[in-house]
C-alpha positions as CSV (number, residue, x, y, z in Angstrom):
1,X,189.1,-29.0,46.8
2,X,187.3,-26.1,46.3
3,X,187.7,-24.1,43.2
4,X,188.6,-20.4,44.0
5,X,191.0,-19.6,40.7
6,X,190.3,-19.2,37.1
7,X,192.5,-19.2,34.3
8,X,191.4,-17.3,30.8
9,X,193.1,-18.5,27.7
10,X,191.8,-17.0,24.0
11,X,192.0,-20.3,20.8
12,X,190.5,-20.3,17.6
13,X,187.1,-20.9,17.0
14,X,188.3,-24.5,15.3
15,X,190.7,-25.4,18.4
16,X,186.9,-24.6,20.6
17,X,185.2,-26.6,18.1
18,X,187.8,-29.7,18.3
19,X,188.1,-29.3,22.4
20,X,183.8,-29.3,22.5
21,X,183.6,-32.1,20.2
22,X,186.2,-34.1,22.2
23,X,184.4,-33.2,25.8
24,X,181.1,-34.2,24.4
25,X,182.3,-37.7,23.0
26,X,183.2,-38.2,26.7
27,X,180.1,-36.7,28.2
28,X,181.8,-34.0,30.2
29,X,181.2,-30.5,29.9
30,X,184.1,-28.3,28.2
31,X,185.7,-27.3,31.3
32,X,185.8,-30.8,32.9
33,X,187.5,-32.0,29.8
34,X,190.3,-29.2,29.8
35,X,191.0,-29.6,33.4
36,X,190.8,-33.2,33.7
37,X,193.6,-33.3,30.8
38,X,195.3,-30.2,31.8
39,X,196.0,-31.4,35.0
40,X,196.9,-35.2,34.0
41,X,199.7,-33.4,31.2
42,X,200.7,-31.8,34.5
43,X,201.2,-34.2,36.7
44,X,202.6,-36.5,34.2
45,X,205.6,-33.1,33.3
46,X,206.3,-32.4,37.3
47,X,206.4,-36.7,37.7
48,X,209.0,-37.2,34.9
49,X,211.3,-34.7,36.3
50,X,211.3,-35.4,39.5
51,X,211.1,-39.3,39.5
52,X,212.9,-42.7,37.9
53,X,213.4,-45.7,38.1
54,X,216.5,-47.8,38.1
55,X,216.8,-52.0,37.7
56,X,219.5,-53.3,40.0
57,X,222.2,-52.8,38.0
58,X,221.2,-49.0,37.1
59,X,221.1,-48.8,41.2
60,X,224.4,-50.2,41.5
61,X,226.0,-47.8,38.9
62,X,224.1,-44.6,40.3
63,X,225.5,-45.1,43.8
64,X,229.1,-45.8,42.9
65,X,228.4,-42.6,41.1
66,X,227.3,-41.4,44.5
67,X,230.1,-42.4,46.3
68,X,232.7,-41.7,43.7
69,X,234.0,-37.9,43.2
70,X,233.5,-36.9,39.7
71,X,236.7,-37.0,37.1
72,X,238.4,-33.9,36.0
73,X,236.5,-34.6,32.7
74,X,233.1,-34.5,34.1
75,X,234.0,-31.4,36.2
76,X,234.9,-29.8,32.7
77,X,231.6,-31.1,31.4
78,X,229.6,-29.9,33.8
79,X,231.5,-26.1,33.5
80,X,230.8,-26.6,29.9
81,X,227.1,-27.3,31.1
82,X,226.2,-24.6,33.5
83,X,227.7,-22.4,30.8
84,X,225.7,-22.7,28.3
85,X,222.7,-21.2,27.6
86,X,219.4,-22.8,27.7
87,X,217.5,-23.4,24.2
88,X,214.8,-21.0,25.1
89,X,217.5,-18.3,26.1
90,X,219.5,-18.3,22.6
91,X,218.6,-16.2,19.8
């Protein structure tokens, strides 16, 4: 893949110093190592929300879940959910 985009981002000078110290312990130059880990961090974010896994019984469960229509209680929960405001929305 062929690098066409750049991304600027200002730090300390101690934050610089910690990153360079860490990318030369490894032998990679500074923007190997913040890319290399960048990327890994964001592949590891996107993956947990967007995979799991279930053992047998935990695939049982979630497809009678499937199959089931939800309780007046969970509709009420999840009007109670979609409701309320995300943590980074309050004040």
């Amino acid at each position: 893949m062929t690098a066409t985009a750049s991304i600027n981002l200002r730090i300390s000078d101690e934050e610089k110093a910690l990153i360079d110290q860490a990318a030369q312990s490894l032998g990679k130059s500074r923007t190997a190592f913040i890319l290399e880990n960048t990327l890994r961090l964001a592949e590891e974010v996107v993956l947990d929300r967007t995979r799991f896994t279930l053992d047998s019984t935990q695939w049982e469960q979630f497809g009678a879940a499937l199959d089931n229509p939800p309780s007046e209680e969970q509709l009420q929960g999840l009007a109670t959910l979609f409701q309320a405001k995300a943590p980074w929305q309050q004040q």
